[in-house]
Each structure stands twice: as structure tokens, then as C-alpha cells.
C-alpha positions in Angstrom: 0.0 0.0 0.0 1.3 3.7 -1.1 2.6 5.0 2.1 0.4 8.0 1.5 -2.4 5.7 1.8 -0.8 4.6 4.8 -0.4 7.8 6.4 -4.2 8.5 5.1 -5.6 5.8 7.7 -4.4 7.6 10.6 -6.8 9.8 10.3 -9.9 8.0 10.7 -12.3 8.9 13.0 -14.0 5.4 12.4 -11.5 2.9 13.1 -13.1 -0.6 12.6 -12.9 -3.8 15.4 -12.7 -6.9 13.9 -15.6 -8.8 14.1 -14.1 -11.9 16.2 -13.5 -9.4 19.4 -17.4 -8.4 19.2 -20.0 -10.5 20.5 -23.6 -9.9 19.8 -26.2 -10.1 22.8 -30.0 -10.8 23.0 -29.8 -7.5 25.2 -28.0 -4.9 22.6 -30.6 -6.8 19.7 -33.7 -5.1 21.7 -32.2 -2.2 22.3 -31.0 -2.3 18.5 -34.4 -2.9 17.5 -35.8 0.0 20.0 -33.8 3.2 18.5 -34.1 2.1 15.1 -37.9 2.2 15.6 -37.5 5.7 17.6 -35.4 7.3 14.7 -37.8 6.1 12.3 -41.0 7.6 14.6 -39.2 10.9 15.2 -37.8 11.3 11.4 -41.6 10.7 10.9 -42.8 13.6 12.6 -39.8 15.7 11.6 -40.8 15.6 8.6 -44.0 15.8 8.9 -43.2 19.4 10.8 -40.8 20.6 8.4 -43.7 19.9 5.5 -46.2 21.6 7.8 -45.6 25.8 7.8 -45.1 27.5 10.9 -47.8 30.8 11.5 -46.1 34.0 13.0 -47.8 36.8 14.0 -46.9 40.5 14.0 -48.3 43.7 15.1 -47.3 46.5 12.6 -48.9 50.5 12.1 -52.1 49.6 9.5 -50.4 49.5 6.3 -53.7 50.0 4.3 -53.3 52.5 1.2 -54.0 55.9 1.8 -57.6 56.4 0.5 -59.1 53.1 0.8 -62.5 52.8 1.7 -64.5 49.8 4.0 -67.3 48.1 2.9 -69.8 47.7 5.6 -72.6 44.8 5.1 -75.8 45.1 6.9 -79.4 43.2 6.9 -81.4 45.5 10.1 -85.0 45.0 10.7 -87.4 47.5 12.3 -90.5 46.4 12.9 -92.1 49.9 13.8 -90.6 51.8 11.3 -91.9 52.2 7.8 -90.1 52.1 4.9 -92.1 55.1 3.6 -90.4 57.0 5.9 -86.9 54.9 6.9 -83.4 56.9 6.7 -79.8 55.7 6.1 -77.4 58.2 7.0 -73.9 58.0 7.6 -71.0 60.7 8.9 -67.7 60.5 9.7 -65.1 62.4 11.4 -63.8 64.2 8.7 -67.0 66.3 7.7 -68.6 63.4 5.1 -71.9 63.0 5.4 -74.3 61.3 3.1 -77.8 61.7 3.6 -80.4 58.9 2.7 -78.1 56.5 0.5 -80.5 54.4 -1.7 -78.2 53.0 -4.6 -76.4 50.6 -2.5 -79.6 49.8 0.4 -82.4 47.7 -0.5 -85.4 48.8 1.6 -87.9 45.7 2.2 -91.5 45.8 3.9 -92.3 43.8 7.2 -94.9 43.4 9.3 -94.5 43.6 13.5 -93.6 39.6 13.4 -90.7 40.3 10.8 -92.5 38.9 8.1 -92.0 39.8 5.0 -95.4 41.7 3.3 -94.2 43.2 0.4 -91.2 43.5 -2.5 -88.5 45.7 -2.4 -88.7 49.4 -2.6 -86.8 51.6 -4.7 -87.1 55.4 -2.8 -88.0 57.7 -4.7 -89.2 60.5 -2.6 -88.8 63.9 -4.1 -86.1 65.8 -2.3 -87.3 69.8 -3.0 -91.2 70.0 -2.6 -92.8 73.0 -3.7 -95.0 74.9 -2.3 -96.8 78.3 -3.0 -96.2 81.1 -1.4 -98.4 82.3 1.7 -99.9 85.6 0.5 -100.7 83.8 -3.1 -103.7 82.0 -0.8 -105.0 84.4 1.0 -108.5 84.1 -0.3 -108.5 80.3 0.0 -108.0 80.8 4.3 -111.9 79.9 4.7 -112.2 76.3 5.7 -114.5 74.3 3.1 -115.4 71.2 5.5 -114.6 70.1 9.1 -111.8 67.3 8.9 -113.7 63.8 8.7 -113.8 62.0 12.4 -114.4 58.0 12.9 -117.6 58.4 12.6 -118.1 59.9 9.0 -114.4 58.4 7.2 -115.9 55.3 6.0 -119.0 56.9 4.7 -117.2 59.4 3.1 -115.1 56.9 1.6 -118.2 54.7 0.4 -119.7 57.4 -1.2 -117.0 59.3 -3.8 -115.4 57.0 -6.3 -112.2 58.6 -5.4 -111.4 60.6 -2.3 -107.8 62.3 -1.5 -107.3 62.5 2.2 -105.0 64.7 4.0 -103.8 63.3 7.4 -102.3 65.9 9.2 -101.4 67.1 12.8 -101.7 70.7 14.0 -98.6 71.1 15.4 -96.7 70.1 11.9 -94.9 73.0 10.6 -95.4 71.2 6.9 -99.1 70.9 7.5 -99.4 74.5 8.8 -97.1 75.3 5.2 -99.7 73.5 3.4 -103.0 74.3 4.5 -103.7 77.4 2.7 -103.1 75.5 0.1 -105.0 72.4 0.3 -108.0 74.8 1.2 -108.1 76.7 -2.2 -107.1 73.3 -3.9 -110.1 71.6 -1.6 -112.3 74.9 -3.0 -111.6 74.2 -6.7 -112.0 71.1 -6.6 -115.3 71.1 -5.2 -116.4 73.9 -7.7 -115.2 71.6 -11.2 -117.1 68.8 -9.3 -119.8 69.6 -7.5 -122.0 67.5 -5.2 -124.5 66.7 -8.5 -120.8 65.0 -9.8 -119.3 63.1 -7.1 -116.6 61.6 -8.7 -114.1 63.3 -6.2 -113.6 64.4 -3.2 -110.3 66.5 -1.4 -110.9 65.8 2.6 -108.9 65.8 5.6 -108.4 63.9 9.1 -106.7 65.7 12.2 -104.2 63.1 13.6 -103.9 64.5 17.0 -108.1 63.9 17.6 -108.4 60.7 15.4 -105.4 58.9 16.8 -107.1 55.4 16.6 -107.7 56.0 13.1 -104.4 57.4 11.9 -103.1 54.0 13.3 -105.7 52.1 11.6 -103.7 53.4 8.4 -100.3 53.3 9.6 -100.2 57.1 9.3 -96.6 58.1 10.7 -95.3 61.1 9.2 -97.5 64.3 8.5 -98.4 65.5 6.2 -99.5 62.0 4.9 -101.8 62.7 1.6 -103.2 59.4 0.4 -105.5 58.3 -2.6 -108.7 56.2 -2.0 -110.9 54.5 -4.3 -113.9 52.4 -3.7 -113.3 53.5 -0.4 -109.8 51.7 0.0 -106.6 52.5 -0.5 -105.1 48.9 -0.8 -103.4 47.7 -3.8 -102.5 44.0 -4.1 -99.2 43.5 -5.4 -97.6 39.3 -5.6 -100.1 38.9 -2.5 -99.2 42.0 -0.1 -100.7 45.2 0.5 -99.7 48.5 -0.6 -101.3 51.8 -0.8 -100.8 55.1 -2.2 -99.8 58.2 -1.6 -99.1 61.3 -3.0 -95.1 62.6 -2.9 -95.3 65.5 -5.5 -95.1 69.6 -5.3 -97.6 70.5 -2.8 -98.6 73.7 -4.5 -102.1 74.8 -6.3 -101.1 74.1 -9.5 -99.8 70.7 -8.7 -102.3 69.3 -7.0 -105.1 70.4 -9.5 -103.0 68.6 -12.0 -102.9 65.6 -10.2 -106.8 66.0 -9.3 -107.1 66.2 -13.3 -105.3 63.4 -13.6 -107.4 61.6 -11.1 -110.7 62.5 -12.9 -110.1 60.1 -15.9 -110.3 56.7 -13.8 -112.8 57.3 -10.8 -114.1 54.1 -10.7 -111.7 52.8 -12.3 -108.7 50.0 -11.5 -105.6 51.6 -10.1 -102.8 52.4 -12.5 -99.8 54.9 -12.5 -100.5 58.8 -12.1 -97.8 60.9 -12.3 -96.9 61.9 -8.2 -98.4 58.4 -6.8 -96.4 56.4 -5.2 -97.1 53.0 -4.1 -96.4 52.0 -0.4 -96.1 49.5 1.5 -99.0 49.2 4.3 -97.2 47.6 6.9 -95.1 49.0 9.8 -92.1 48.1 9.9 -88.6 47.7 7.2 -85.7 45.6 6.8 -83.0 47.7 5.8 -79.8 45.4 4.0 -76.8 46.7 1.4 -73.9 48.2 2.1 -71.9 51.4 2.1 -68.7 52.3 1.4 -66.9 54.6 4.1 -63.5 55.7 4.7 -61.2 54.3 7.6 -61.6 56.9 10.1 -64.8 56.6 13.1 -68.0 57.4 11.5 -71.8 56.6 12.4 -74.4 55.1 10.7 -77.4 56.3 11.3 -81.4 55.0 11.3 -84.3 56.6 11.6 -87.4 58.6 10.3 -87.0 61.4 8.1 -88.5 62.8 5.1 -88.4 65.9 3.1 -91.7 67.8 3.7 -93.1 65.4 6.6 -93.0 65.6 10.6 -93.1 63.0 13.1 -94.5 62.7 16.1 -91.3 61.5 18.3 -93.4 60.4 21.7 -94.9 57.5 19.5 -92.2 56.0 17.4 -89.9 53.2 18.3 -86.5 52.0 16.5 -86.0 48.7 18.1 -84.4 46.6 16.0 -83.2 43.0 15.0 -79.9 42.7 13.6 -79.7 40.1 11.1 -76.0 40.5 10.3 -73.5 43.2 10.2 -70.2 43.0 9.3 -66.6 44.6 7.9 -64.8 43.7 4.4 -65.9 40.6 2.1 -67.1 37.3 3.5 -64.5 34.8 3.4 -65.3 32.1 0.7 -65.5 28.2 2.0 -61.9 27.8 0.9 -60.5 30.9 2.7 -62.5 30.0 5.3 -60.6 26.9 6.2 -57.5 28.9 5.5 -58.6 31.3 8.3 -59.5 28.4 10.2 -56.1 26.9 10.3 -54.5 30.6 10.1 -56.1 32.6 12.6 -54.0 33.1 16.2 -56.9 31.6 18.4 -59.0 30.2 15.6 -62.3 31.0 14.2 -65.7 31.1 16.7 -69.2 31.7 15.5 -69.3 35.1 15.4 -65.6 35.7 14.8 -66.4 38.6 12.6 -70.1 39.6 13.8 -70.7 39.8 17.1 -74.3 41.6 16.3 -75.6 39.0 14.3 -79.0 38.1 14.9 -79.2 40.4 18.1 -82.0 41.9 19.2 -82.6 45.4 20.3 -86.1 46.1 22.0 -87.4 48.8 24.2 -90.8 49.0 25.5 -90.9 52.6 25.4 -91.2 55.1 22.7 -88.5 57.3 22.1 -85.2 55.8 23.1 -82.5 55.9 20.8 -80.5 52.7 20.5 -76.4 53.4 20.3 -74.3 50.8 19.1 -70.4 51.4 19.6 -67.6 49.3 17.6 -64.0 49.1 17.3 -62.9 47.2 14.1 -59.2 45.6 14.0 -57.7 44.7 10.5 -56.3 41.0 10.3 -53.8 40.3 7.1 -53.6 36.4 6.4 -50.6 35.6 4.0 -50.0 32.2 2.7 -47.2 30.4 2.1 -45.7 32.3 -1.0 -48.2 34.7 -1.1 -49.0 37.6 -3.5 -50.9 40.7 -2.8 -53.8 38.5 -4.7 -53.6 35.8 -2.1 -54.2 38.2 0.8 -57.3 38.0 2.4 -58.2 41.3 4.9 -60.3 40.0 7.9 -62.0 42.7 10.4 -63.2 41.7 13.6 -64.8 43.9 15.9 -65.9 44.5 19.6 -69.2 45.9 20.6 -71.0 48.0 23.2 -74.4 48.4 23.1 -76.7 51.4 24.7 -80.0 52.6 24.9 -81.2 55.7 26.5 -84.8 58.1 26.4 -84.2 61.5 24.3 -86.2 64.5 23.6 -85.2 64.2 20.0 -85.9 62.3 16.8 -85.4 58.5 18.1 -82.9 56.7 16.3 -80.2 53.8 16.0 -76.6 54.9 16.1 -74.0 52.1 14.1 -70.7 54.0 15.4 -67.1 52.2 14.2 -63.4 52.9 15.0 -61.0 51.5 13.2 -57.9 50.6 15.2 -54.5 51.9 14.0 -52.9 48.7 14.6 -52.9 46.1 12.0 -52.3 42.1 12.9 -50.2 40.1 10.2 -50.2 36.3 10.6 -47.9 34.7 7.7 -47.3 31.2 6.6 -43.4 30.4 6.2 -41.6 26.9 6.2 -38.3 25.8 8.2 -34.8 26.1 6.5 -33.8 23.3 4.5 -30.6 23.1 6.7 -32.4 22.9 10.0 -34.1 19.7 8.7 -30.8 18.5 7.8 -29.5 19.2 11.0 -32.2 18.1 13.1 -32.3 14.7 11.6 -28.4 14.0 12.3 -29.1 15.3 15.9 -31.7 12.8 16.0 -30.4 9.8 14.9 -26.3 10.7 16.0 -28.5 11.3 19.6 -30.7 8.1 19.7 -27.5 6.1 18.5 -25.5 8.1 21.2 -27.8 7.5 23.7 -28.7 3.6 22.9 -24.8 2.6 23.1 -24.6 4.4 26.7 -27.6 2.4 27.9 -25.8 -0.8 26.5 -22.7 -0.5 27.8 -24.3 0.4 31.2 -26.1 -2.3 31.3 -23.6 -4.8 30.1 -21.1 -3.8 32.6 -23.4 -4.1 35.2 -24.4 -7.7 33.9 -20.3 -8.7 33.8 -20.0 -6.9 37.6 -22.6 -9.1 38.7 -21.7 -12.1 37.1 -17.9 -11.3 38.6 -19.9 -10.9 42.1 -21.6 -14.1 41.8 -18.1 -16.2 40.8 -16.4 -14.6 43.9 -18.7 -15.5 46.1 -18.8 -19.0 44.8 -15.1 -19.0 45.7 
């Protein structure tokens, strides 16, 4: 052999014993047996946690763009307030405020049980009403008839093809606008068609003496001016009732139009006139949609307002079911799981809606319902993500209050968005560190084995030395 070769040999760190000066023992075959199956077990789960990505989570300053808005998702139900009448405003801090928003909210008629009784409603309320201008009436002041009472409505109703009522309350400030008005229209009306002609009739009904029947026809803002015919105002639409009621200019030339306009059909089916609108006769709305705010705290706000109209605060009452409401986009079934598997503490039923389906009730009338929420921003990011294969999750936390007021009863949706934003990401161990860990594990199990043999083989030869000597 090359003497380099020779030289070579010295150092090895794995010089060999020749196999006569071993000797095998049932003893070191178990314990053989025993860390080969422990390597195998723990390269097992080694790799199975090396395949498997490890979650960290970080705290960071909300790195949304500047600019971006929040979608806000929300099915409400109000069972005492009509959708004739039912309001969506929202504000925020920085002087937005959007009154009414009807492209993106859905307005649908219920009845007290939060059944549905009707379709959905597109509002189209006229925002400026007209109306003339006091000293253009002054002839008209003289009252043609007494208001109608309980006693005289339905006979009034029986006996004109088509009567226009005007339910009003003395303290309105619109009602007081339009009076003068509705008298000289009331005037003219009866003068083109007499008594002898009958086909129409202008009347009126004070809400504040005929409270019972105001209520009868879920009469909640004043002035309400609805049409009659055959002595009802119902109109069956897919099965539910609606009626209708007049939203147009509430000045003399208006409403002589519209009576003209009338004239044609008494006694006829109902159809379209221009300033009719069809409502829904039930007392109560499910407000759903959403609305698109920026990322500073804001309100959204419920309750009963209408150009040209009045309420009567003591008697209304905004409690209210929530059927869901919530930040962002609903996670699909396959980001669910992700969230699932993802999310620090993992997901619970109401993980990102802790309102849904509660409920809201006050017995009394007039208590405004408050509703306070701070939203936090969750960023998932895969394993090799992309800014496609984010998904945004806000959760909230909630404090609910209700309290009496002396002004227009509402419901108060109030958010905060927190400037803290919590980023859990997917990433997998080094390929090294595998490497490494599986020489630990089987140089330690081998290690470790060969330690427990040789103790107990020595201790098998001491004791057999033990025995011989005392033999001896």
C-alpha cells in the first residue's frame, strides 16, 4: 500500500474492530431494535413538521393605502318603522356625510312579526317639494269642510269614487305650510265637481283627535296625503298590501294637475298617475346593502325622516333586530378553512359579527339605541403569497346602549377603526435545519442507545464477577 495511503488511515475517525473481538447479545438486539424504531418515529414527525408551515404573527402600524375605503354589510329589521319613511345616514369624522343613500340599500316591507309583506322598494321620494307662497292663498283661508272623524271616514269613503285625504297634525310645521293650500285646492276642486258630480272628493283627518284612526292606516309622518278609491286604498301586489300616496309639489297648480289626472279613472282600477307612489301598508322595514366609508370613526345612522313630513317622536320606536352586520368581504369556503387553520386563536361563530342576529327592544317610545364598535384589521398571508392571495379579515368588539331622548329616536351604528394592524404569515423551516435536526436525532438516539448498553452490560459482567467470587 502507497505510504500516503498509509499515512491516510491515521486519520480516521471510524477505526473498525474486527468482528471476532465483538460479541452480539439478545440484550444490545432489543435495544437495536428499539432506537431504530425511535429514529424512524421521530424522522416521521420531523418531517412531517418541516412539511407543515409554521404561523407567525406581527403587530405593525395599519399599512392600508391611503384612501381606501371599507365596505360595511348590513341586513337591520325595524318592525315599527316604515319604509315610507326609513333613513340611512352615515358621517364621519372628517365632515362626510351622506344623507339617505338608496343605490347601494335595499329597503324591504315587514310586518311587527318580521315577516315579510311586500317587494323591495326603490325610494323615490322627491327631495325639494314646492310649495306656494303664503300671500298667493290668501283668499282660500276659509275652511270648506270640518276634517272627517271616525264616525263619518268610512261613509265618506263609500260614497266618492275617489277621495284624496289629507292626514295631518296641528302642530306640523309642513301641515301648517300646506293648509292654505289644500284649502283653495279643496275649494276648486269642489267647484269643477260639485255634489251633483261626485266623482271626487279632497278631505282631511286631524291626527292629533283621530289617533285610533291614523293608526288604523299606519299614518306616521304628516303630512300623509293618500289616494282612495272604492273606499280603500289597498293595492294587491304578488299577494301583499300597498297603498298610495301622493309625494309630489304641494302647491295649487300641482295638485289640481294631479286631481285632473285623477278624474279620468274614478271608478276605475288603479294604475300609474304621475306623483303616486305606491307604499307598502305595513309598519315596519328591513333595511340590507352596504356602504362604502372611509377608515376613520363614523356613524351610521337609522331613523325617520322625510323631506316635507314631521313625526310625532313620543310614538315611534326604532327597536331593531340585527340580522348580520359586518366589515370587508365574506371569506369564501376555501379561505374560510385557511382562516380556520391561520387565525392566532382560531375562528368562533361570530368571529367577525358579534351583532348578528341580536336583538334590540325597548318597550318605550323614544329611546334611541347606540351601538359602539372598534374594528381591528387581520392580514392572512399564505405560504408564498402575493398581494392576490391576501385575504383582509376585520373583527370587531361591541358595546351596546339605549337611553330616552327628547329628539328624533334613532339607531346609532358607530365604528373605530384601530390603527394597529395584525399580520399572521405562513413560512416553512430552513432546509438546513431539517438536515440538522435529523443527524441530531439519529447521532442522539445512536449516542444515547450505546450508553444504555454499555451500562447495562457492565453491570451484567460486575454481577456475574460478584456471583463467581462468592462461589469461591
Amino acid at each position: 500500500m502507497p505510504r500516503f495511503l498509509q499515512r491516510l488511515k491515521g486519520v480516521d475517525f471510524y477505526r473498525k474492530i474486527p468482528s471476532d473481538l465483538t460479541e452480539s447479545t439478545v440484550a444490545g438486539a432489543a435495544l437495536s431494535i428499539a432506537a431504530a424504531l425511535s429514529i424512524v418515529l421521530l424522522l416521521g414527525m420531523e418531517l412531517n413538521a418541516f412539511l407543515t408551515p409554521d404561523l407567525e404573527s406581527q403587530m405593525v402600524v395599519d399599512r392600508s393605502s391611503h384612501g381606501e375605503l371599507l365596505r360595511i354589510n348590513f341586513n337591520m329589521s325595524f318592525p315599527s318603522l316604515p319604509c315610507e319613511f326609513a333613513s340611512l345616514d352615515v358621517s364621519d369624522s372628517l365632515g362626510t356625510k351622506k344623507i339617505n343613500l338608496t343605490k347601494t340599500v335595499r329597503k324591504l316591507p315587514i310586518t311587527q312579526e318580521l315577516e315579510r309583506a311586500g317587494n323591495y322598494m326603490y325610494d323615490d321620494r322627491q327631495l325639494d317639494i314646492k310649495y306656494d307662497d303664503p300671500f298667493e292663498n290668501d283668499t282660500f283661508v276659509t275652511d270648506y269642510s270640518k276634517p272627517l272623524t271616525h264616525e263619518n271616514f268610512k261613509k265618506t269613503l263609500d260614497r266618492y269614487p275617489i277621495v284624496v285625504v289629507n292626514f295631518f297634525a296641528p302642530w306640523c310645521p309642513w301641515c301648517q305650510r300646506l293648509e292654505p293650500t289644500w284649502e283653495a285646492v279643496t275649494q276648486e276642486v269642489h267647484r269643477r265637481y260639485p255634489e251633483k258630480d261626485g266623482r271626487l272628493r279632497f278631505a282631511r283627518v286631524d291626527c292629533v283627535a283621530e289617533v285610533e284612526l291614523c293608526r288604523e292606516h299606519h299614518i306616521s309622518g304628516f303630512p300623509s296625503l293618500r289616494v282612495f278609491r272604492k273606499g280603500s286604498d289597498d293595492i294587491s301586489v304578488y299577494g301583499h298590501k300597498d297603498h298610495e300616496a301622493y309625494r309630489g309639489d304641494r302647491t295649487k297648480d300641482a295638485l289640481l294637475d294631479f286631481a285632473e289626472n285623477l278624474i279620468p279613472n274614478a271608478g276605475q282600477p288603479h294604475y300609474y298617475i304621475r306623483g303616486v307612489t305606491r307604499v307598502a301598508k305595513t309598519s315596519g322595514c328591513a333595511l340590507s346593502g352596504f356602504v362604502l366609508v372611509k377608515k376613520v370613526p363614523g356613524t351610521l345612522h337609522v331613523l325617520a325622516k322625510s323631506p316635507g313630513h314631521s313625526f310625532d317622536h313620543s310614538t315611534m320606536n326604532l327597536s331593531h333586530v340585527v340580522n348580520y352586520l359586518y366589515f370587508g368581504t365574506k371569506p369564501s369556503p376555501r379561505w374560510r378553512k385557511t382562516l380556520q387553520v391561520m387565525h392566532p386563536l382560531g375562528l368562533t361563530d361570530d368571529w367577525a359579527d358579534k351583532l348578528a342576529n341580536q336583538k334590540f327592544f325597548s318597550p318605550n317610545a323614544q329611546a334611541t339605541f347606540e351601538h359602539y364598535m372598534q374594528v381591528v384589521l387581520t392580514t392572512m398571508e399564505p405560504l408564498q403569497h402575493t398581494n392576490e392571495h391576501q385575504f383582509h379579515a376585520y373583527e370587531y368588539t361591541v358595546h351596546s346602549h339605549t337611553y330616552n331622548t327628547d329628539d328624533i329616536p334613532s339607531a346609532k351604528f358607530s365604528y373605530d377603526m384601530s390603527p394597529i394592524q395584525i399580520v399572521v404569515r405562513e413560512s416553512r423551516k430552513a432546509f438546513y435545519h431539517f438536515v440538522t435536526t435529523l443527524c441530531a436525532i439519529i447521532g442522539g438516539i445512536f449516542t444515547v442507545a450505546g450508553i444504555i448498553d454499555g451500562v447495562f452490560h457492565t453491570s451484567v459482567k460486575l454481577a456475574k464477577k460478584v456471583e463467581l467470587g462468592k462461589q469461591t
